[in-house]
MDTraj code that builds the backbone (N, CA, C; nanometers):
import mdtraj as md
import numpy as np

residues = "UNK UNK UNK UNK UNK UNK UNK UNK UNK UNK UNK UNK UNK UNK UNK UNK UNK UNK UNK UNK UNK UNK UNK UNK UNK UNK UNK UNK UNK UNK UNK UNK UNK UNK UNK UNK UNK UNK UNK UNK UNK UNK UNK UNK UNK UNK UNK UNK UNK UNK UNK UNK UNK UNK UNK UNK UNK UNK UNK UNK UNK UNK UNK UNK UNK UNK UNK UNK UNK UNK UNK UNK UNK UNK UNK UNK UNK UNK UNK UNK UNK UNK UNK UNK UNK UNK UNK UNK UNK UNK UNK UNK UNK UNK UNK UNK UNK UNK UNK UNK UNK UNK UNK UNK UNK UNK UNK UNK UNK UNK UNK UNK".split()
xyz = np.array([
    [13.1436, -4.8189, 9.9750],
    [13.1153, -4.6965, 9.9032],
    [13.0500, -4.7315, 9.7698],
    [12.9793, -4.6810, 9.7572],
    [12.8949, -4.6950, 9.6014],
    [12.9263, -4.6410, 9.5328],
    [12.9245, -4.6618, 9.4047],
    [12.9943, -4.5767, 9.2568],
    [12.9297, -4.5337, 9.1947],
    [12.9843, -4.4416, 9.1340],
    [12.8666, -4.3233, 9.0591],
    [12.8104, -4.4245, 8.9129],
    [12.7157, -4.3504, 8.9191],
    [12.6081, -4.4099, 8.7966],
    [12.6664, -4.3647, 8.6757],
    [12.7069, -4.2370, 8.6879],
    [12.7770, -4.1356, 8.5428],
    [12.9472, -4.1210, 8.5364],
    [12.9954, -4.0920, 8.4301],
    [13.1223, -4.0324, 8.3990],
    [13.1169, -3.8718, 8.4860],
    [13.2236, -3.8567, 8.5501],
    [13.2476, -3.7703, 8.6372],
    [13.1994, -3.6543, 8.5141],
    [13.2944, -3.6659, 8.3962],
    [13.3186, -3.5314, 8.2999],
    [13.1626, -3.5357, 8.2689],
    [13.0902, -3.5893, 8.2766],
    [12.9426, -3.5709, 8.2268],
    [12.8531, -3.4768, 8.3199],
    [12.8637, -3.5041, 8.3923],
    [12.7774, -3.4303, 8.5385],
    [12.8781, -3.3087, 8.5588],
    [12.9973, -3.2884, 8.5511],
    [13.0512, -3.1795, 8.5582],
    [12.9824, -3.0482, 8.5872],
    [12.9568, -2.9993, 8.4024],
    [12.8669, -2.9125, 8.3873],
    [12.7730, -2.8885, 8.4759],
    [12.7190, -2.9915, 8.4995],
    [12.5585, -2.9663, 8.6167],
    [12.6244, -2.9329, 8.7756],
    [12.7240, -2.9687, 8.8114],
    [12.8120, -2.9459, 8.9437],
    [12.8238, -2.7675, 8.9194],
    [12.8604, -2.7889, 8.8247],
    [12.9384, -2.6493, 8.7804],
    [12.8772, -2.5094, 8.8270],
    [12.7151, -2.5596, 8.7584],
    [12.6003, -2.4391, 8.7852],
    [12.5888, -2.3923, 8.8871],
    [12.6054, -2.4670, 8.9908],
    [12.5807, -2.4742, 9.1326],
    [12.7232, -2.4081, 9.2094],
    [12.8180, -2.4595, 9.1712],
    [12.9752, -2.3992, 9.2551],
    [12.9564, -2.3023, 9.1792],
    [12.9527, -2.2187, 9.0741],
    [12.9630, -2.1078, 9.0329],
    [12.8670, -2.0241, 9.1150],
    [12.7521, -1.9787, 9.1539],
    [12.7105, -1.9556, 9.2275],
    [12.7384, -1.9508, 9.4140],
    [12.8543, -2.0467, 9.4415],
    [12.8691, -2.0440, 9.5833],
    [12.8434, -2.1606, 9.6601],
    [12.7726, -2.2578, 9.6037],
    [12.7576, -2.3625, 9.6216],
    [12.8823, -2.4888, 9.6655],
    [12.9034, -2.5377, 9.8086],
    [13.0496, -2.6243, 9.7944],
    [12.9810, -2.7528, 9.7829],
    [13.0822, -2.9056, 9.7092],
    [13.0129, -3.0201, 9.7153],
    [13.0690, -3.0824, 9.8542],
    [12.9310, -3.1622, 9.8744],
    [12.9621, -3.2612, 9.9966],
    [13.0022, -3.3826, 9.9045],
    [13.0957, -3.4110, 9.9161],
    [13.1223, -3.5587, 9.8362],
    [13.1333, -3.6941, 9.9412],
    [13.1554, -3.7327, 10.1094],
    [13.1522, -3.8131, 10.1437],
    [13.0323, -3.8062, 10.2781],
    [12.9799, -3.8899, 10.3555],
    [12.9407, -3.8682, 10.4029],
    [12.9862, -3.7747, 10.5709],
    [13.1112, -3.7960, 10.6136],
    [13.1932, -3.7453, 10.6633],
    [13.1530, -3.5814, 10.6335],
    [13.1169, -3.5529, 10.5133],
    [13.1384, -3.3859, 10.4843],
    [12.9890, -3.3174, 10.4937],
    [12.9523, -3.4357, 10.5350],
    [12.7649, -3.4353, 10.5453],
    [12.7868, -3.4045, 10.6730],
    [12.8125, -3.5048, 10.7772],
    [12.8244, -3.5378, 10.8938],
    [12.8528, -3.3372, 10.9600],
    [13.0060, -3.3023, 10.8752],
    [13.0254, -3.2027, 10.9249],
    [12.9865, -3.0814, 10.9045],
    [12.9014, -3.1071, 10.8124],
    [12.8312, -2.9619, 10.7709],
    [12.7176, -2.9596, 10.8573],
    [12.6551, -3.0532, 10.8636],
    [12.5281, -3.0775, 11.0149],
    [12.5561, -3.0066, 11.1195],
    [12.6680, -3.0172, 11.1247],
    [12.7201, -2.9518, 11.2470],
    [12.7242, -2.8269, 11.3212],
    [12.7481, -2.7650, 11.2017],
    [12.7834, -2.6113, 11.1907],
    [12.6598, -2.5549, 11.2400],
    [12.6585, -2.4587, 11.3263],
    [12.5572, -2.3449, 11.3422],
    [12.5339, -2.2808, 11.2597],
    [12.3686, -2.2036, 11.2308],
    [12.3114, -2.1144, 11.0921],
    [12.2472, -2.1939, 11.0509],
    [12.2133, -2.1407, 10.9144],
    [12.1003, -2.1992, 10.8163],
    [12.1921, -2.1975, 10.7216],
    [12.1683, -2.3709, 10.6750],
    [12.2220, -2.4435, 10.6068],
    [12.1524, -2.3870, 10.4738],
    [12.1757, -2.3964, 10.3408],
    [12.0826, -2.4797, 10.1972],
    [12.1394, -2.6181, 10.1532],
    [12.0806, -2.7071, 10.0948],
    [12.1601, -2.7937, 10.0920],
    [12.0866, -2.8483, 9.9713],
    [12.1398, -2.8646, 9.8350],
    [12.0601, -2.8844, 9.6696],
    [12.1070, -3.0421, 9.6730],
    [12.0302, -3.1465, 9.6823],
    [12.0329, -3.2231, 9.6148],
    [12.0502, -3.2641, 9.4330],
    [12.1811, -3.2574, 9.3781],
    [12.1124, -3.2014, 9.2476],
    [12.1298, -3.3357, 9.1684],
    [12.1192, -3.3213, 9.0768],
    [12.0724, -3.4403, 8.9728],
    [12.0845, -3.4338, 8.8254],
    [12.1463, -3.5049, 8.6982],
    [12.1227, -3.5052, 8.6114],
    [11.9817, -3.4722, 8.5283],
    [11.8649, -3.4740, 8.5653],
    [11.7449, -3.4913, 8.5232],
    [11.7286, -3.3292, 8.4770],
    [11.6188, -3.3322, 8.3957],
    [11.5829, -3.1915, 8.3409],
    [11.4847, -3.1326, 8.4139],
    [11.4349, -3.1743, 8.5303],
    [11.4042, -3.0887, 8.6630],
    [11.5208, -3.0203, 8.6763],
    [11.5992, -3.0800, 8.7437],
    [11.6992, -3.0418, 8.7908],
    [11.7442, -2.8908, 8.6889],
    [11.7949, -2.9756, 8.5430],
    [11.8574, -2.8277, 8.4843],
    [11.7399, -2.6987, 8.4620],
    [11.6283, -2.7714, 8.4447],
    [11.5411, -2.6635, 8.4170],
    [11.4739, -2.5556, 8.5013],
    [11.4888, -2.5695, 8.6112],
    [11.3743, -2.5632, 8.7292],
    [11.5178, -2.5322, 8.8664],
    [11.5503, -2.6570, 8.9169],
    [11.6119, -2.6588, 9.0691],
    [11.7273, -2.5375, 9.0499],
    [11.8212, -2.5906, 8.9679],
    [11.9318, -2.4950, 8.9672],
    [11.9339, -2.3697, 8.9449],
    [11.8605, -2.3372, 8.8550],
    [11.8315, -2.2075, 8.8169],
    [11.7761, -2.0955, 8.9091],
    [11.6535, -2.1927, 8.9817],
    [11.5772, -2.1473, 9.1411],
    [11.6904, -2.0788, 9.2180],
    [11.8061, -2.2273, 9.2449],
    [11.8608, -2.1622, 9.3368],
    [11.9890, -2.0535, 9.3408],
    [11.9656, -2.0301, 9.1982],
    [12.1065, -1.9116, 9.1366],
    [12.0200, -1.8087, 9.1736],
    [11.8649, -1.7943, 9.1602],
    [11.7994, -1.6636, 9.1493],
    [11.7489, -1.6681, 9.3258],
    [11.7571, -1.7547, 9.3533],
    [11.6987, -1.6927, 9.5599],
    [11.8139, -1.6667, 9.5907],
    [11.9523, -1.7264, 9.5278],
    [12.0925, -1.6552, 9.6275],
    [12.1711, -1.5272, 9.5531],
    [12.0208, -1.4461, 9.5130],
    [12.0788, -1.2991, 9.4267],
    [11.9979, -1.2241, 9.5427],
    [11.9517, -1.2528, 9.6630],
    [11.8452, -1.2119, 9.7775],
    [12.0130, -1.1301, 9.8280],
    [11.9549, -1.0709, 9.9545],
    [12.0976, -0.9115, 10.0534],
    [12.0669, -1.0708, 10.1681],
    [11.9677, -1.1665, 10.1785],
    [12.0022, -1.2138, 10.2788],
    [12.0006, -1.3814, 10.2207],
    [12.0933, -1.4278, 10.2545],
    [12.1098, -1.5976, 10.1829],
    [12.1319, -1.6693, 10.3269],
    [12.1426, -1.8048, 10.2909],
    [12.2336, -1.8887, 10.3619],
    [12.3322, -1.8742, 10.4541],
    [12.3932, -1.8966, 10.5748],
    [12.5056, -1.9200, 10.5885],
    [12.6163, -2.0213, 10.4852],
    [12.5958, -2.1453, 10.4989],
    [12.6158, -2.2312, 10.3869],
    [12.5535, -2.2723, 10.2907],
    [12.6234, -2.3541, 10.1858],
    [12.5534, -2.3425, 10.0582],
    [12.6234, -2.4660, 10.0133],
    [12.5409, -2.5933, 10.0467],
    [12.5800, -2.7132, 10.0310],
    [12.4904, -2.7588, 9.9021],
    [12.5949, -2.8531, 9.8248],
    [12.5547, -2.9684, 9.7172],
    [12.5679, -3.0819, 9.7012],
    [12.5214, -3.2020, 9.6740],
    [12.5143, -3.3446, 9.6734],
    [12.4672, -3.3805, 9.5267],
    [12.5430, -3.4687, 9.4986],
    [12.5083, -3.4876, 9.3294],
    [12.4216, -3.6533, 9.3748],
    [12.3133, -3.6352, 9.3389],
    [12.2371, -3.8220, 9.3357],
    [12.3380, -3.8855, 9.2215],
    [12.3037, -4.0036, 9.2640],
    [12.4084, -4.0834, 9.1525],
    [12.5441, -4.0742, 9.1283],
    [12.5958, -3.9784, 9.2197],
    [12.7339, -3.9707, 9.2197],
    [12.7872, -4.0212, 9.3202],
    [12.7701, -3.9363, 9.3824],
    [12.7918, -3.9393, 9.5390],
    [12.7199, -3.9856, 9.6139],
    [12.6669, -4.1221, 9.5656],
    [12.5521, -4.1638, 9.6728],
    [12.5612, -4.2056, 9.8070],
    [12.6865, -4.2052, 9.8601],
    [12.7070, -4.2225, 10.0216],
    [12.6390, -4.0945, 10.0576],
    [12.7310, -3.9703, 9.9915],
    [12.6749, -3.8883, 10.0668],
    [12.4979, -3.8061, 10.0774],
    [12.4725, -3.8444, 9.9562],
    [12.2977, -3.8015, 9.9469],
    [12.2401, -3.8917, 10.0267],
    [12.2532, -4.0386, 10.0306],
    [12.1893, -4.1292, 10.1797],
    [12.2079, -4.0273, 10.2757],
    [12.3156, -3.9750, 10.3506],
    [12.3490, -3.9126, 10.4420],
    [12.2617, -3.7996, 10.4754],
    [12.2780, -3.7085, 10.3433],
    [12.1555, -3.5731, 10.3714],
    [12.0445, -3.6263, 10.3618],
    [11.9808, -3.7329, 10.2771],
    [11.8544, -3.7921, 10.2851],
    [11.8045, -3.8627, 10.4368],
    [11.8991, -3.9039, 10.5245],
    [11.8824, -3.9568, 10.6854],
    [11.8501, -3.8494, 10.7438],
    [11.9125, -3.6853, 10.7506],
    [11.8593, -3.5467, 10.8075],
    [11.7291, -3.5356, 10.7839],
    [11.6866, -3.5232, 10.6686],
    [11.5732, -3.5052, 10.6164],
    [11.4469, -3.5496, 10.6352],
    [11.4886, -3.7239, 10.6170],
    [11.3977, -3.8216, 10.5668],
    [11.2512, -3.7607, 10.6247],
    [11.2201, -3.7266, 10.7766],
    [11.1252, -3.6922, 10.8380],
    [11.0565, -3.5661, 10.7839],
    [11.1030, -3.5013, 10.7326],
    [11.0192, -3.3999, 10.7020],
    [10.9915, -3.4059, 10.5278],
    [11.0920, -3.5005, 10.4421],
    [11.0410, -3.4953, 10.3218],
    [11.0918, -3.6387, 10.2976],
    [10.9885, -3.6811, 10.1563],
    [11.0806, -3.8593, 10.1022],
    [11.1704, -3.7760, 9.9907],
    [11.2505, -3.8800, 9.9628],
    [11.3673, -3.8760, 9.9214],
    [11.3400, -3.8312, 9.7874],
    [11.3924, -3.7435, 9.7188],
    [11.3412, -3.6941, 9.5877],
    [11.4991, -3.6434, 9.5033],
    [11.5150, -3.6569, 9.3897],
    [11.6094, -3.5803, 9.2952],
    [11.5647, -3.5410, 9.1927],
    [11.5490, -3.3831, 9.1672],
    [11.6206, -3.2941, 9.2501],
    [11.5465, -3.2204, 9.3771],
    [11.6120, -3.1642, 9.5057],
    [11.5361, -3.1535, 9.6233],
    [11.6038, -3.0385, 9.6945],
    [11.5821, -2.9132, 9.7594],
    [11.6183, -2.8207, 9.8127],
    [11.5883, -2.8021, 9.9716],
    [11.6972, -2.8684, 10.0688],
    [11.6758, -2.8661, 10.1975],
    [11.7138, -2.7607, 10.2241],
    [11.6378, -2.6881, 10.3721],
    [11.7235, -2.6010, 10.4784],
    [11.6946, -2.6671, 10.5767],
    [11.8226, -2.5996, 10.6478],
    [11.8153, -2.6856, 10.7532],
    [11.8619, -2.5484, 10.8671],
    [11.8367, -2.5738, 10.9873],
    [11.8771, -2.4092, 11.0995],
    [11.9258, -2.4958, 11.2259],
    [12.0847, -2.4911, 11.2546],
    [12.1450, -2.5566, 11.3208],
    [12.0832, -2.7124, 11.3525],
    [12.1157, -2.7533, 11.1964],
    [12.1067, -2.9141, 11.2266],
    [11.9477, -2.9725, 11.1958],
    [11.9100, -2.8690, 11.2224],
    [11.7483, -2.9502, 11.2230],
    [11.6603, -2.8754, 11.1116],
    [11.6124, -2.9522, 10.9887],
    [11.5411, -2.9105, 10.9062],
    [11.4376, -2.8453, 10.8996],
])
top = md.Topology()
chain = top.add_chain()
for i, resn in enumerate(residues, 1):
    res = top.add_residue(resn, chain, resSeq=i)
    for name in ("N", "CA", "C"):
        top.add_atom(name, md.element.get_by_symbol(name[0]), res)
traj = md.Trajectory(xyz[None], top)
């Protein structure tokens, strides 16, 4: 397992933006594994310390999930934290995008 780059209490805040909104974290890859799983349309925020991220990604995705029609789920992955599990959503992906933080997948039963 790899260890986060940051102090948990630091990135907090930036977690925060995102679960306040509805957003749950995937923290292992296991929670990757099982969210793949699930039938519907996934979102899934790669998010990130960076000022993309606060300026731009998060904010995006507070204002598309004020839509009458959202997501079924509403997945998050912190880069640098949790980096088992962003490898993990980054292996779903890889084919349709390179690996980027910060990055906004959907995915519709499993497949991006």
């Amino acid at each position: 397992m790899l260890p986060p780059m940051y102090p948990h209490e630091a990135v907090q805040p930036f977690r925060d933006e995102l679960t306040a909104v509805g957003l749950k974290d995937l923290i292992t890859p296991a929670d990757v594994d099982q969210a793949d799983a699930r039938k519907g349309v996934t979102l899934c925020v790669i998010n990130s310390v960076c000022g993309c991220a606060g300026g731009t990604a998060r904010p995006a995705v507070a204002i598309a999930l004020q839509n009458k029609v959202i997501p079924d789920q509403l997945l998050g992955v912190f880069a640098a934290m949790e980096r088992d599990a962003v490898n993990k959503v980054r292996e779903y992906h890889a084919a349709a995008a390179p690996p980027s933080s910060p990055s906004i997948v959907l995915f519709k039963d499993g497949q991006v």
